[in-house]
C-alpha positions as CSV (number, residue, x, y, z in Angstrom):
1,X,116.5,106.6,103.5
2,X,113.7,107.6,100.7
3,X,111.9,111.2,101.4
4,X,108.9,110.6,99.4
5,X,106.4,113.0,101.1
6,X,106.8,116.0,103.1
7,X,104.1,118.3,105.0
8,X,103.9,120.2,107.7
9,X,102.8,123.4,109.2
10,X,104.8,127.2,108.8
11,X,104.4,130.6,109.3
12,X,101.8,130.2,112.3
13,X,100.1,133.0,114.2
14,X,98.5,132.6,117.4
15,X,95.5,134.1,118.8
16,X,92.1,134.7,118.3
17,X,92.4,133.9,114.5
18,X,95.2,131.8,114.8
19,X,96.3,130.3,111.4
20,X,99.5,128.7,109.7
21,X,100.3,128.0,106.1
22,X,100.2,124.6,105.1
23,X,103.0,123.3,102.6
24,X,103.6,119.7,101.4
25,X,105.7,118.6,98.3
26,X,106.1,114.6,96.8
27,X,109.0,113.1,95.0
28,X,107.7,113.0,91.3
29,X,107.6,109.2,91.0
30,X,104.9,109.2,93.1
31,X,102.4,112.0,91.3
32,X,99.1,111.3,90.3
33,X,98.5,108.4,93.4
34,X,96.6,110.4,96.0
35,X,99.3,109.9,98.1
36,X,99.1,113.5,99.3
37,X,95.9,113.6,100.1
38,X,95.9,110.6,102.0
39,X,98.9,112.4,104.1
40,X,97.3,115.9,104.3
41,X,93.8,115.2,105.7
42,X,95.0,114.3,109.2
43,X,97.8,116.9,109.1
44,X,95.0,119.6,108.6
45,X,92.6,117.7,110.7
46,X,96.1,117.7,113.9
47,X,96.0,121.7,112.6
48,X,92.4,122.4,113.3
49,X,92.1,120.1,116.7
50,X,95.4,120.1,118.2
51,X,96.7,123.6,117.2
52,X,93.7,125.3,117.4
53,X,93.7,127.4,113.6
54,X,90.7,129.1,112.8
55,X,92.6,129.0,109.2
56,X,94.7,126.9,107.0
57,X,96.0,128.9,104.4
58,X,98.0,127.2,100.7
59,X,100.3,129.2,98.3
60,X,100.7,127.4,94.8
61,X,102.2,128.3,91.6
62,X,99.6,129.2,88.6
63,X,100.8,126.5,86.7
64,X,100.7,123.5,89.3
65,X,97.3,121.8,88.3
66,X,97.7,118.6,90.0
67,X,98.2,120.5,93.9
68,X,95.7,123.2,92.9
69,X,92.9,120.2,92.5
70,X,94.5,118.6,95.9
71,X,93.4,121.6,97.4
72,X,90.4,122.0,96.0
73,X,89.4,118.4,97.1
74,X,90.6,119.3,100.4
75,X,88.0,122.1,100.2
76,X,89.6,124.8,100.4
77,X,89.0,128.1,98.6
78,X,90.7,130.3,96.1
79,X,91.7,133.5,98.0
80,X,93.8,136.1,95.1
81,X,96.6,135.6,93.1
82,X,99.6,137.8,93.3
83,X,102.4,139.3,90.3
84,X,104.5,136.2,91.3
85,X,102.3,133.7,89.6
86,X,101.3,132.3,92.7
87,X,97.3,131.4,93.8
88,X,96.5,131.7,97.7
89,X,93.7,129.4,99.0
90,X,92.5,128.9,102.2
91,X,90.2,126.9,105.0
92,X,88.2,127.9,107.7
C-alpha cells in the first residue's frame, strides 16, 4: 500500500473557543503538485462545520517554504515564532 498524503486533526480543545492543530505531511515524490492543498481544503472545511473550531492552528519549521505558502494560500495567518525554529499560523 502507498502512504502518499497524510492530514488530520490533533491536539483539539473543546468549548467555546474550540480549536485543534492541523498537521499534514506528503511523500517527497509528490512536492510541488498541489496535492495538499487539494486534500487540506475539505479537511479544514470537516474542522470548521463538523467539529465546530473557532480555530485552526499550523506549526512549521522556518525553513519549510513550500508548506509555509500552503498555508498562506489556505489563508491563514502568521501567529509568532518560537527558539525552536518553528512559525505558528492560524485560522479563524
Amino acid at each position: 500500500m502507498l502512504n502518499l498524503l497524510t492530514c488530520g486533526f490533533h491536539c483539539w480543545y473543546q468549548g467555546e473557543r474550540s480549536r485543534a492543530e492541523i498537521g499534514f505531511e506528503l511523500a517527497k515524490g509528490y512536492w510541488g503538485k498541489a496535492i495538499k492543498q487539494e486534500a487540506l481544503e475539505p479537511v479544514i472545511d470537516f474542522g470548521f462545520t463538523q467539529m465546530g473550531l473557532v480555530i485552526i492552528e499550523a506549526t512549521v519549521e522556518q525553513g519549510n517554504g513550500r508548506s509555509i505558502n500552503l498555508l498562506r494560500k489556505l489563508n491563514f495567518v502568521r501567529d509568532s515564532e518560537s527558539r525552536e525554529k518553528l512559525v505558528y499560523y492560524y485560522l479563524l
